[in-house]
C-alpha positions in Angstrom: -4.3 2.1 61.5 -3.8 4.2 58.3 -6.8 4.3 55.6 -6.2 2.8 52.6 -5.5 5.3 49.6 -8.3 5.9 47.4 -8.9 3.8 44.3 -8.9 6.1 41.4 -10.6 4.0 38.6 -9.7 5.3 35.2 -11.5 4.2 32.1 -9.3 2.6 29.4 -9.6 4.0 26.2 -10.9 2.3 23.4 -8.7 1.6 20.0 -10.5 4.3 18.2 -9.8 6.9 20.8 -6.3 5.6 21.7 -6.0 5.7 17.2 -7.5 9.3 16.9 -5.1 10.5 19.7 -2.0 9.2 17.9 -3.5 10.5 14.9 -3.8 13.7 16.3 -0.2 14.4 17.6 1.3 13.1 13.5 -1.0 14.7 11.5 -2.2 18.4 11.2 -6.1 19.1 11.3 -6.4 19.2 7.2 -5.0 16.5 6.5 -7.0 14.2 9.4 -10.0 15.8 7.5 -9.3 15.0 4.2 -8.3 11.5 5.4 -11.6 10.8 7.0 -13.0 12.3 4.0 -11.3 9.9 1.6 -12.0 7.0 3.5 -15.8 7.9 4.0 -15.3 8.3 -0.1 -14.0 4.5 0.0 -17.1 2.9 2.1 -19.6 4.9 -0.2 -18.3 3.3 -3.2 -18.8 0.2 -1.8 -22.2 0.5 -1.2 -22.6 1.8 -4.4 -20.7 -0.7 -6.5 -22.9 -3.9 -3.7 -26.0 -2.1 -5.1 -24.6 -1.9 -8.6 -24.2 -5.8 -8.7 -27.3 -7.0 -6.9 -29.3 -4.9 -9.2 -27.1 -6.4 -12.4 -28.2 -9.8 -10.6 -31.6 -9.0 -10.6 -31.8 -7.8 -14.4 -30.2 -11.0 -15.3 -32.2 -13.4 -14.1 -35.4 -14.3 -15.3 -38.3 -13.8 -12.9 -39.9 -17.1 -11.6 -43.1 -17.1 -12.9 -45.5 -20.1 -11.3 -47.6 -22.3 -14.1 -51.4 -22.5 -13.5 -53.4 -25.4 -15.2 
């Protein structure tokens, strides 16, 4: 009786990796650079335009003051 061949258990790679491979072969190192660069750009704006309105939020409403009698 013959052993059985060894399992070789290989990882599968996540969407990011399997993306950044693909990415690697179409695009030259620059430009994957300045894309990751523009789109870190993109997300930073965003934060700064969610702070922008909650702090517009803020200014515009009138702070709750309680009554004492």
């Amino acid at each position: 009786m013959q052993a059985a061949p060894p399992v070789r258990a290989t990882a599968r790679p996540s969407v990011t990796t399997a993306l950044r491979a693909v990415e690697s072969l179409l695009m030259s190192g620059g430009q994957r650079t300045a894309r990751r660069n523009a789109w870190t750009s993109v997300l930073e704006d965003r934060r700064r335009a969610k702070d922008r309105s909650e702090a517009e939020r803020a200014l515009q409403d009138p702070p709750h003051t309680a009554r004492t009698s």
